[in-house]
N, CA, C and O atoms as a GROMACS GRO file, in nm:
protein
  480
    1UNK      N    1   6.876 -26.997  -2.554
    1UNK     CA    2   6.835 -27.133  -2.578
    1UNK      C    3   6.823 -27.160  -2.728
    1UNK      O    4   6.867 -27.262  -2.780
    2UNK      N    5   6.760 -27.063  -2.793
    2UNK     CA    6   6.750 -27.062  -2.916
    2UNK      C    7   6.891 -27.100  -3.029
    2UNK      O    8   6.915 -27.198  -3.100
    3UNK      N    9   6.957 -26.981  -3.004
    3UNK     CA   10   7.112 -26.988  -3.073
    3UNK      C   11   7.170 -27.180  -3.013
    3UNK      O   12   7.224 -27.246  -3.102
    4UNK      N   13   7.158 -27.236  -2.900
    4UNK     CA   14   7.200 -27.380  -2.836
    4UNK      C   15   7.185 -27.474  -2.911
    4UNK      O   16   7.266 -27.562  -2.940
    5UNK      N   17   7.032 -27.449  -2.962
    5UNK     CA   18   6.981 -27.529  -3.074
    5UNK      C   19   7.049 -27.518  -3.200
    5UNK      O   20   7.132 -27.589  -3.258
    6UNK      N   21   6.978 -27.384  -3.234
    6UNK     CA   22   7.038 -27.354  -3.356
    6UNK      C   23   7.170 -27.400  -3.405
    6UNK      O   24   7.193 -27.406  -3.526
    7UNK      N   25   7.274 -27.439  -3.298
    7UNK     CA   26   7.426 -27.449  -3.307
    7UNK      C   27   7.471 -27.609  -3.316
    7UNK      O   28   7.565 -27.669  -3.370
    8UNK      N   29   7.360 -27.645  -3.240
    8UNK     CA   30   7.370 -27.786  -3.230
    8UNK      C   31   7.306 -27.887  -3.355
    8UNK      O   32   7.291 -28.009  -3.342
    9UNK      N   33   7.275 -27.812  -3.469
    9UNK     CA   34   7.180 -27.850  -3.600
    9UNK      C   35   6.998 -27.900  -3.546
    9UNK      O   36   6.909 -27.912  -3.630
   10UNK      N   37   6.987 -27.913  -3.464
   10UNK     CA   38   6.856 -27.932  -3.378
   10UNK      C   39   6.735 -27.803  -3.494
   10UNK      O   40   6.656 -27.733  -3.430
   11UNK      N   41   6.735 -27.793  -3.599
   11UNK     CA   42   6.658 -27.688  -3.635
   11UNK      C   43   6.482 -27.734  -3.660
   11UNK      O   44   6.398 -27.649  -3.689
   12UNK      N   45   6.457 -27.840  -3.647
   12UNK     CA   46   6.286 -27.871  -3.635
   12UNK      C   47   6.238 -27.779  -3.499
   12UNK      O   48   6.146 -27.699  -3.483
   13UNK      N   49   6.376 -27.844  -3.383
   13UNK     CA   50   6.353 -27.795  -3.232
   13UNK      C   51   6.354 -27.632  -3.261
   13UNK      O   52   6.244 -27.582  -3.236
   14UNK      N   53   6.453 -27.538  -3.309
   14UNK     CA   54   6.521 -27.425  -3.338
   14UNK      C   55   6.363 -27.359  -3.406
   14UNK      O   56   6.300 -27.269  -3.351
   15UNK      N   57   6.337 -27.402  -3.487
   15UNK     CA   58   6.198 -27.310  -3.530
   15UNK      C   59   6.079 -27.373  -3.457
   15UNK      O   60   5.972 -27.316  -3.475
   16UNK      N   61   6.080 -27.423  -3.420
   16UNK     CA   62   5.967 -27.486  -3.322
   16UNK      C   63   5.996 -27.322  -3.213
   16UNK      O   64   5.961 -27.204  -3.219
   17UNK      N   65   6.047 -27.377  -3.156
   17UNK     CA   66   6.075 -27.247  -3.012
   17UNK      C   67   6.091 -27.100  -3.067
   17UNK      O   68   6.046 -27.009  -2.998
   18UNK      N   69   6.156 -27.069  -3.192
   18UNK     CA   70   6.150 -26.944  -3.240
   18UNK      C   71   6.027 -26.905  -3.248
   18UNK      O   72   5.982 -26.810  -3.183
   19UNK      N   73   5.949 -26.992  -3.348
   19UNK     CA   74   5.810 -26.947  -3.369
   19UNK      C   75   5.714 -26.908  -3.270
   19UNK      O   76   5.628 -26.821  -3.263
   20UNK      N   77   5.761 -27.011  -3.182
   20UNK     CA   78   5.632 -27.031  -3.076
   20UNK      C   79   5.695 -26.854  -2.981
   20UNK      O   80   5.614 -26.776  -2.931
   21UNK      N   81   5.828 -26.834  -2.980
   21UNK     CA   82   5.839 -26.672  -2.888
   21UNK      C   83   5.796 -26.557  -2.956
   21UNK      O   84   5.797 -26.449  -2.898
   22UNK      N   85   5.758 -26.569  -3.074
   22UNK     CA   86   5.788 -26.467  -3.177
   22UNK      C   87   5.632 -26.406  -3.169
   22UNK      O   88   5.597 -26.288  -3.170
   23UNK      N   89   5.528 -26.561  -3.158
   23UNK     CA   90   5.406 -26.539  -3.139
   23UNK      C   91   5.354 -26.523  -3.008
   23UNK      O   92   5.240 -26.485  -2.984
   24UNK      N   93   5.465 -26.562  -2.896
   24UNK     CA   94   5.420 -26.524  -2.803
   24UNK      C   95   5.470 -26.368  -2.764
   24UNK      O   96   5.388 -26.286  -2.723
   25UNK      N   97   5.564 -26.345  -2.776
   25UNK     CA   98   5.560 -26.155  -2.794
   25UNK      C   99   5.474 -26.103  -2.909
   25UNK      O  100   5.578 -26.067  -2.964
   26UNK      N  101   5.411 -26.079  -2.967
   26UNK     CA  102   5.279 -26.060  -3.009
   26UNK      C  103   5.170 -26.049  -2.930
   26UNK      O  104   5.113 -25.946  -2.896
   27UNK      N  105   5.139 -26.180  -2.899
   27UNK     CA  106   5.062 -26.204  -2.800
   27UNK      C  107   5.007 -26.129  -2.662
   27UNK      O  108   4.897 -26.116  -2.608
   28UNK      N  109   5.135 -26.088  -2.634
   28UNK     CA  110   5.141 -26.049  -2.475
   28UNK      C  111   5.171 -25.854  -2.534
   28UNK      O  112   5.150 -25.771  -2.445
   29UNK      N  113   5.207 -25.810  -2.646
   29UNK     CA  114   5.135 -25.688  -2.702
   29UNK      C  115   5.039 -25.681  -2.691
   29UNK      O  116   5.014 -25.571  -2.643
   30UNK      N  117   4.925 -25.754  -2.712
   30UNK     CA  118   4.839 -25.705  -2.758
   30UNK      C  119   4.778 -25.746  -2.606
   30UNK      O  120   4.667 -25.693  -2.600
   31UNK      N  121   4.802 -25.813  -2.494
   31UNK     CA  122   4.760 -25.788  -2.388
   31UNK      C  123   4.811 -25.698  -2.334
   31UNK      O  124   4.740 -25.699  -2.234
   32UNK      N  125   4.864 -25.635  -2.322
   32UNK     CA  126   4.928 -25.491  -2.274
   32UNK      C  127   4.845 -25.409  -2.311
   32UNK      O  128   4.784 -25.338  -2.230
   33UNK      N  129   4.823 -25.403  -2.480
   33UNK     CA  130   4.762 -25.333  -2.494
   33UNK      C  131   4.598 -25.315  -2.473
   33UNK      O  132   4.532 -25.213  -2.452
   34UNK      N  133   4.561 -25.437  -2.486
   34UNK     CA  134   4.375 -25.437  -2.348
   34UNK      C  135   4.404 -25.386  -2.228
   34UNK      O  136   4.316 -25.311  -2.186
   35UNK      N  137   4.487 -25.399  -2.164
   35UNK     CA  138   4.511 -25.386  -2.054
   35UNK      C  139   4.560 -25.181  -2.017
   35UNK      O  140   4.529 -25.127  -1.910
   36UNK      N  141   4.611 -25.131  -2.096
   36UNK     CA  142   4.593 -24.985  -2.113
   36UNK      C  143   4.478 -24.947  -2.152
   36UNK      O  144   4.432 -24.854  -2.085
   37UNK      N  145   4.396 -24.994  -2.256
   37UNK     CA  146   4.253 -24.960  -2.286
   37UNK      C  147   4.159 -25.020  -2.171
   37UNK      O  148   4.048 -24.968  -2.174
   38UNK      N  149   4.173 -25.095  -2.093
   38UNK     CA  150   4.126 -25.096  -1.984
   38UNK      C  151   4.121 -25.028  -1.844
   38UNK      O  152   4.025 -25.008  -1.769
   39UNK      N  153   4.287 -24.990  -1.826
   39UNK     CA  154   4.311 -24.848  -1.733
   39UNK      C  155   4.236 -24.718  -1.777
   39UNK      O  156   4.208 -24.631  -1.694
   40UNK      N  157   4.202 -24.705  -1.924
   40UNK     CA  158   4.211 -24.565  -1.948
   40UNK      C  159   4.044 -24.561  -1.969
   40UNK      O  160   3.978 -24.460  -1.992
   41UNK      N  161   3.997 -24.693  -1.956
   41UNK     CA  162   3.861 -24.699  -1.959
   41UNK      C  163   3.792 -24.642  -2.089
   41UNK      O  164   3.704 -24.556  -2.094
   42UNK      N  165   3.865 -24.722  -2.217
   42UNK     CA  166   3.778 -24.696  -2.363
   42UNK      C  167   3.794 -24.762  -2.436
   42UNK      O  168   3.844 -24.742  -2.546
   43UNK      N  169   3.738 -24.904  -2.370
   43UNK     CA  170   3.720 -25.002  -2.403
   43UNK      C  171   3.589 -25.013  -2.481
   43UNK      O  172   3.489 -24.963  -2.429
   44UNK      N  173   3.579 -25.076  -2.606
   44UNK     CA  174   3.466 -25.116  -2.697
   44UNK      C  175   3.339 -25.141  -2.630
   44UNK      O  176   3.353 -25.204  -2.526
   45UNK      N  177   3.212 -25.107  -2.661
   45UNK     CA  178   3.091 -25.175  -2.628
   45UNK      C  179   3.100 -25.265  -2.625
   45UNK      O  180   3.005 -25.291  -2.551
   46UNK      N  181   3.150 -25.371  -2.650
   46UNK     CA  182   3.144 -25.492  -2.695
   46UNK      C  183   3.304 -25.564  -2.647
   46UNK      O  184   3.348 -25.663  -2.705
   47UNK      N  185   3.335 -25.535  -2.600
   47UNK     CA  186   3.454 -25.575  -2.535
   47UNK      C  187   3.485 -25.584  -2.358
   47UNK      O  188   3.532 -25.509  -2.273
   48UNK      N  189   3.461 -25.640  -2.360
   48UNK     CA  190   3.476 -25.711  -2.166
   48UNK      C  191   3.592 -25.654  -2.092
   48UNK      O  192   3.710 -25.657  -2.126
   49UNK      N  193   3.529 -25.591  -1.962
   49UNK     CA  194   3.672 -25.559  -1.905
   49UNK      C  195   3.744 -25.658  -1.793
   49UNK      O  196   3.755 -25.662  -1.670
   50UNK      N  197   3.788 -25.739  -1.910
   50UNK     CA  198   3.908 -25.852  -1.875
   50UNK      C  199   3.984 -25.864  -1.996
   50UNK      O  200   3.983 -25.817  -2.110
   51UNK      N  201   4.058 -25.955  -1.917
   51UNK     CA  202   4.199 -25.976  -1.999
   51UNK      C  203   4.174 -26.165  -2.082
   51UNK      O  204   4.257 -26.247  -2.122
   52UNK      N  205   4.078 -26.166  -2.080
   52UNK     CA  206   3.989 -26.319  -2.086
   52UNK      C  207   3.950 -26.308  -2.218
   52UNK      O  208   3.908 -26.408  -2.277
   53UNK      N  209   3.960 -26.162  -2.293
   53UNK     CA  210   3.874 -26.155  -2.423
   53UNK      C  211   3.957 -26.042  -2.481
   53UNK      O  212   3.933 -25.923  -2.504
   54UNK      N  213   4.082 -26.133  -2.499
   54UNK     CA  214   4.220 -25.999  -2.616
   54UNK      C  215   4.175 -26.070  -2.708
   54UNK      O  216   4.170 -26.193  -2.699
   55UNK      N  217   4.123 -25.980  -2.848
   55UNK     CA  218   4.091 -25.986  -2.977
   55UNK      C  219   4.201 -25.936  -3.062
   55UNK      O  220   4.181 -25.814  -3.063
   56UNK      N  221   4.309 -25.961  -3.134
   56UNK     CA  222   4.376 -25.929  -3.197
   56UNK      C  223   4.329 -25.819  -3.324
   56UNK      O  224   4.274 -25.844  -3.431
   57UNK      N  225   4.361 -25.724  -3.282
   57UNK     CA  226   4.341 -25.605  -3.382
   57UNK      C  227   4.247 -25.525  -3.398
   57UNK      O  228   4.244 -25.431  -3.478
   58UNK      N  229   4.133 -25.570  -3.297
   58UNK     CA  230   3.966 -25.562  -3.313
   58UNK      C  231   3.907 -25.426  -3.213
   58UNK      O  232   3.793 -25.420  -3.167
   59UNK      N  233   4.003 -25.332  -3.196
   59UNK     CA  234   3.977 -25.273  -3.093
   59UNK      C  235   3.974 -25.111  -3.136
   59UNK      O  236   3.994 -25.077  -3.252
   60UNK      N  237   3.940 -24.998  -3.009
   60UNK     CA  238   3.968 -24.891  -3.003
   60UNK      C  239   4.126 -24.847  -3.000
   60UNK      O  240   4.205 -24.900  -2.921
   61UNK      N  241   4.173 -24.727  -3.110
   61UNK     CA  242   4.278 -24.700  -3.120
   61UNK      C  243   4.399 -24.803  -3.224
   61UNK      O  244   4.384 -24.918  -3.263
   62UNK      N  245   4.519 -24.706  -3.244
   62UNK     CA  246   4.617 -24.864  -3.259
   62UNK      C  247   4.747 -24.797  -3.223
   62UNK      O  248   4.782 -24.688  -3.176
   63UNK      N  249   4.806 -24.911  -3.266
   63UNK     CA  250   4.956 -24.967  -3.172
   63UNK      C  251   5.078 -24.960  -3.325
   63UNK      O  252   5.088 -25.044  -3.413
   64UNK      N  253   5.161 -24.822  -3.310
   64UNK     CA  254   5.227 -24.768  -3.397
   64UNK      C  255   5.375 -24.823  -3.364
   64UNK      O  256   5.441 -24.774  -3.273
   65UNK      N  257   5.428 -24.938  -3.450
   65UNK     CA  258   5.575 -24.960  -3.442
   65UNK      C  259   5.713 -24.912  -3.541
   65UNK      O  260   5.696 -24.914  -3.663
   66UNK      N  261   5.799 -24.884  -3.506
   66UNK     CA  262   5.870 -24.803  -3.578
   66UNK      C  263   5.912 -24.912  -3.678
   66UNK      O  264   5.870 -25.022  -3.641
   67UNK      N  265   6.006 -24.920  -3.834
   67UNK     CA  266   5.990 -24.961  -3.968
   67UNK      C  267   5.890 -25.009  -4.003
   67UNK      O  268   5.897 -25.078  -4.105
   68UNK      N  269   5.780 -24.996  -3.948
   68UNK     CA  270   5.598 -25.040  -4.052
   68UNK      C  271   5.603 -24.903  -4.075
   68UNK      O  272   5.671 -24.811  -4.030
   69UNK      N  273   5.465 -24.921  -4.201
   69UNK     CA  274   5.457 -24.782  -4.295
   69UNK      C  275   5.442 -24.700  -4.209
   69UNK      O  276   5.512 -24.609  -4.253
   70UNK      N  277   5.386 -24.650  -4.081
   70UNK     CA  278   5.309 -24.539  -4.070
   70UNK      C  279   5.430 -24.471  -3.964
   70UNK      O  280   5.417 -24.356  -3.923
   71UNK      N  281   5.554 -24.559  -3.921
   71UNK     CA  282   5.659 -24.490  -3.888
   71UNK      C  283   5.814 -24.565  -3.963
   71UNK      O  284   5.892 -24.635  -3.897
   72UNK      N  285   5.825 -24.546  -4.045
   72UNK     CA  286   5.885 -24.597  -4.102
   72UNK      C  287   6.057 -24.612  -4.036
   72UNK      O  288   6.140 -24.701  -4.018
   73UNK      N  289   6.044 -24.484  -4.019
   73UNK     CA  290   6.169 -24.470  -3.999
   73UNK      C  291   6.260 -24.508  -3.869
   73UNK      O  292   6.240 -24.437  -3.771
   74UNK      N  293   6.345 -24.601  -3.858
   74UNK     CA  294   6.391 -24.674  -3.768
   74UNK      C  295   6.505 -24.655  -3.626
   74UNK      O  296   6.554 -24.709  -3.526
   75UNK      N  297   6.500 -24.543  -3.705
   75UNK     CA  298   6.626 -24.474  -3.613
   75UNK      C  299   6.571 -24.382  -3.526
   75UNK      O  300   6.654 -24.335  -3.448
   76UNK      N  301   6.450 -24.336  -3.512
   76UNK     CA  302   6.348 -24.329  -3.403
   76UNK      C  303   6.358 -24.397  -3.271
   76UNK      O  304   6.357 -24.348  -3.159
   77UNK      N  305   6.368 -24.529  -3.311
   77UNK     CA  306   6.404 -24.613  -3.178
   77UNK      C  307   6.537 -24.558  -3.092
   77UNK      O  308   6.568 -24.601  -2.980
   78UNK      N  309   6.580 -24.495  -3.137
   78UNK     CA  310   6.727 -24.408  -3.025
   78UNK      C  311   6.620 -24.338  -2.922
   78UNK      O  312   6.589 -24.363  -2.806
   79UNK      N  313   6.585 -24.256  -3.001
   79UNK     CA  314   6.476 -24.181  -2.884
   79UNK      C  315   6.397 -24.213  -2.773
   79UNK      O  316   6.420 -24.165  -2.662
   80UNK      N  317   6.265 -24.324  -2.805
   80UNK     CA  318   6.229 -24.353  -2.718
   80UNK      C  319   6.347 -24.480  -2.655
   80UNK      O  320   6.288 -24.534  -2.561
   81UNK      N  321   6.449 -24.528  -2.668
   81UNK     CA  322   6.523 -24.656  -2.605
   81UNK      C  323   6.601 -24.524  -2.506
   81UNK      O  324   6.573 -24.537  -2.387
   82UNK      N  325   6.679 -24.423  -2.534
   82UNK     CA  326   6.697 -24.275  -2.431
   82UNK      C  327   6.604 -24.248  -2.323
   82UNK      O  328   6.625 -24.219  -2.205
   83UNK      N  329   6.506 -24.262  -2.384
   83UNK     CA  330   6.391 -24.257  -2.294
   83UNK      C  331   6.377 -24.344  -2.144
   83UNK      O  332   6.422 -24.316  -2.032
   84UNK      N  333   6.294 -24.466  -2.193
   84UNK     CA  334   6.279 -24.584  -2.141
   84UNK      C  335   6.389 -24.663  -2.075
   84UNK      O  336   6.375 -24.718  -1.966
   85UNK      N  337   6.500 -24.664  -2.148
   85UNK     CA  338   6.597 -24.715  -2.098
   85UNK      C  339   6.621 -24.907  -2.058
   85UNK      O  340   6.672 -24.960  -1.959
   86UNK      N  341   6.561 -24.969  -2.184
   86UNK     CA  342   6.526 -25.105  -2.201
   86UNK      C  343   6.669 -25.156  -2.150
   86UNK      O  344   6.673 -25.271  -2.107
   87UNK      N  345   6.738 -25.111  -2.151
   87UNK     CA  346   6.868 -25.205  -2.206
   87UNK      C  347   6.906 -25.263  -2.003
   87UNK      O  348   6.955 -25.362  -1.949
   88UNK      N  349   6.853 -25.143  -1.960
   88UNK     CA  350   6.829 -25.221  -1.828
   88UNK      C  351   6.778 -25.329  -1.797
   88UNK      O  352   6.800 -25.372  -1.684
   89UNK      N  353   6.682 -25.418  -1.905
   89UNK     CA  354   6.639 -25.536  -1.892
   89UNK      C  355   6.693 -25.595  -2.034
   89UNK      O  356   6.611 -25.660  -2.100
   90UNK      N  357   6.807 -25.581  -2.077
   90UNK     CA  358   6.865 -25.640  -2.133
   90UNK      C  359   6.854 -25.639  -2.297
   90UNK      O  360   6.927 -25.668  -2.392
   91UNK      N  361   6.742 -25.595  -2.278
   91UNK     CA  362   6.704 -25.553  -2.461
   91UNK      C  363   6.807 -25.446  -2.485
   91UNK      O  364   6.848 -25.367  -2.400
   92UNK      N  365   6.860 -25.456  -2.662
   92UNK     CA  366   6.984 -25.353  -2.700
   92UNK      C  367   6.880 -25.364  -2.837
   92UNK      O  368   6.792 -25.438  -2.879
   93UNK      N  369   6.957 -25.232  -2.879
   93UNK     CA  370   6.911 -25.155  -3.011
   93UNK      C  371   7.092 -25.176  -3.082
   93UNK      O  372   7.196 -25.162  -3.018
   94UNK      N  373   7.079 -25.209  -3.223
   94UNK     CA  374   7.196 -25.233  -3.300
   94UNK      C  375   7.220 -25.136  -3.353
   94UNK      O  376   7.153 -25.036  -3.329
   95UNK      N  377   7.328 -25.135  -3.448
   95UNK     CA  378   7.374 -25.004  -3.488
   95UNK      C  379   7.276 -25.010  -3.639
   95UNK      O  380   7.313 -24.923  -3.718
   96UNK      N  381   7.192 -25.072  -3.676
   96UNK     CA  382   7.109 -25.054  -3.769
   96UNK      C  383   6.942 -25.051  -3.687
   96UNK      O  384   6.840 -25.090  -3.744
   97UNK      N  385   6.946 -25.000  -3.555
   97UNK     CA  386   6.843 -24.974  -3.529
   97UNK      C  387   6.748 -25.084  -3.502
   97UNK      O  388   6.629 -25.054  -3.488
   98UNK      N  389   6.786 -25.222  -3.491
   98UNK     CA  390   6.662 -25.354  -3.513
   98UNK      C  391   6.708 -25.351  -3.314
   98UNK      O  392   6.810 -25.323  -3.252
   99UNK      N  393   6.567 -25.396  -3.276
   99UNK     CA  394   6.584 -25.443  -3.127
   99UNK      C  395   6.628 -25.583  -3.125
   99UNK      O  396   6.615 -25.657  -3.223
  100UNK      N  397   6.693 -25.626  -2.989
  100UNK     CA  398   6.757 -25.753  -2.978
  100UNK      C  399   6.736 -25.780  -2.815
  100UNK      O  400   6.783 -25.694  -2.739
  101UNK      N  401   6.678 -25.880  -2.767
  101UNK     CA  402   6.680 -26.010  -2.854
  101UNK      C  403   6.569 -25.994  -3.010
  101UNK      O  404   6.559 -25.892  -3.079
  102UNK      N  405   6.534 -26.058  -3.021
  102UNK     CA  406   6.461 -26.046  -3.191
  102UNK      C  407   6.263 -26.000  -3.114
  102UNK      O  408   6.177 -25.914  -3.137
  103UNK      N  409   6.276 -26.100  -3.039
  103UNK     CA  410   6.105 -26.108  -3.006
  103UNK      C  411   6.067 -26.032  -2.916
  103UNK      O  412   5.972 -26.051  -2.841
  104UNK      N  413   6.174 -25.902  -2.919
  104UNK     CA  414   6.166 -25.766  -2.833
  104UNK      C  415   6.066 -25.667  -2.914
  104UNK      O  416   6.110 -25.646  -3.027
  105UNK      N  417   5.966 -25.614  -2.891
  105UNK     CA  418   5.874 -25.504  -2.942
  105UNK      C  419   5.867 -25.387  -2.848
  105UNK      O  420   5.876 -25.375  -2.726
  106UNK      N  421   5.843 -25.280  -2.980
  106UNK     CA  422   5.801 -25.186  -2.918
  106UNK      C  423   5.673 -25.109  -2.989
  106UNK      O  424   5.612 -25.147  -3.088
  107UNK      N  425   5.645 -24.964  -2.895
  107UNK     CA  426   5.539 -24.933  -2.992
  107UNK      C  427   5.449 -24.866  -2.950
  107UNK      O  428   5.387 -24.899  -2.849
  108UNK      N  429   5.413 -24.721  -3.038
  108UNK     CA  430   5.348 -24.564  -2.992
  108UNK      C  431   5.183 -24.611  -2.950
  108UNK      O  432   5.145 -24.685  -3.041
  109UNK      N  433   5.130 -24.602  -2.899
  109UNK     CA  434   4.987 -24.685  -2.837
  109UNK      C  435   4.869 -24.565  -2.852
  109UNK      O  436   4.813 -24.518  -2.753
  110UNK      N  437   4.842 -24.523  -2.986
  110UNK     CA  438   4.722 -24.431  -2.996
  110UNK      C  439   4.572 -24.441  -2.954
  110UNK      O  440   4.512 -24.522  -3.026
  111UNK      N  441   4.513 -24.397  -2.883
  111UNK     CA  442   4.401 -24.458  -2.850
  111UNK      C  443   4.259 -24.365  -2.879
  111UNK      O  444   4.147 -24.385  -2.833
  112UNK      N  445   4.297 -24.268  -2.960
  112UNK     CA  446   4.184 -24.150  -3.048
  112UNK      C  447   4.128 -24.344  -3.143
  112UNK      O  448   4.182 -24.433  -3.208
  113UNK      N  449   3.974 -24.300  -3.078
  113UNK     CA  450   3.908 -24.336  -3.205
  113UNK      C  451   3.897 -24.394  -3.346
  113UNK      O  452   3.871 -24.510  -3.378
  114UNK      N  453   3.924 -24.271  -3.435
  114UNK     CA  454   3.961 -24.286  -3.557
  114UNK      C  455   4.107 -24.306  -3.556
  114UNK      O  456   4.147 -24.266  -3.665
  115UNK      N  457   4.217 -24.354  -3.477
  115UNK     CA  458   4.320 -24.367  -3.498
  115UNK      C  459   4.299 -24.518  -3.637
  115UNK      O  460   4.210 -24.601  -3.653
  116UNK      N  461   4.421 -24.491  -3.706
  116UNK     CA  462   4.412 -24.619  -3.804
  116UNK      C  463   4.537 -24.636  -3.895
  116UNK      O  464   4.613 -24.539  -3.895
  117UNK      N  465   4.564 -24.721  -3.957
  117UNK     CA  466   4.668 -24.761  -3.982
  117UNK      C  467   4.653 -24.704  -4.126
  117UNK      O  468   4.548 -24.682  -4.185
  118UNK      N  469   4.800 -24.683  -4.178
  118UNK     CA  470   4.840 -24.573  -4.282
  118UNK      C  471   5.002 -24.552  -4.346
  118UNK      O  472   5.099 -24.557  -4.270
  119UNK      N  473   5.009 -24.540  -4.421
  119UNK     CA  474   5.176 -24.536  -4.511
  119UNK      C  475   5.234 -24.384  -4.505
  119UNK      O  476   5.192 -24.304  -4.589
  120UNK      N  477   5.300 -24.354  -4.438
  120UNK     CA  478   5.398 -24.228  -4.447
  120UNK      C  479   5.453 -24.201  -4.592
  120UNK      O  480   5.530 -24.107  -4.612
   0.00000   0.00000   0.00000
């Protein structure tokens, strides 16, 4: 739908809808990820076990994606995509390693404590 726009010069519409998927895969990370800290039951004092109260960033553990500092390296994604096997739902990995469609994420889900974010 995006590229439709995009093609058709429609670009107010074109970043309107980009933005709004880009933040909504974000979004629905970081409910995934309450939602494992809720299976695994180590969830914050202070954090409700529902899905009614996702705090962006505010939590036990974190959520490691490959080219940010602390995995930099991008060609990692072969491995776990071997793994998982996304492409069954249509997500592809390029020959420079970026996932596609664009507002496709992935990402190592540490849940130690002192886990924390850091530069390789």
């Amino acid at each position: 739908y995006e590229k439709e726009l995009y093609d058709a010069g429609k670009y107010l519409e074109y970043n309107m809808v980009h933005g709004f998927s880009v933040e909504l895969a974000e979004a629905l990370a970081e409910v995934v990820h309450k939602q494992i800290r809720m299976d695994l039951d180590i969830l914050k004092e202070d954090e409700g076990a529902t899905l009614r109260d996702v705090r962006m960033k505010r939590y036990h553990g974190s959520r490691y994606s490959f080219g940010y500092p602390a995995c930099p390296d991008l060609e990692a994604s072969r491995e776990l995509f071997d793994v998982l096997k996304p492409e069954e739902f249509g997500i592809e990995l390029s020959e420079t390693f970026q996932i596609h469609p664009e507002q496709s994420t992935s990402a190592l889900v540490v849940h130690h404590g002192k886990a924390g974010y850091y530069a390789v």
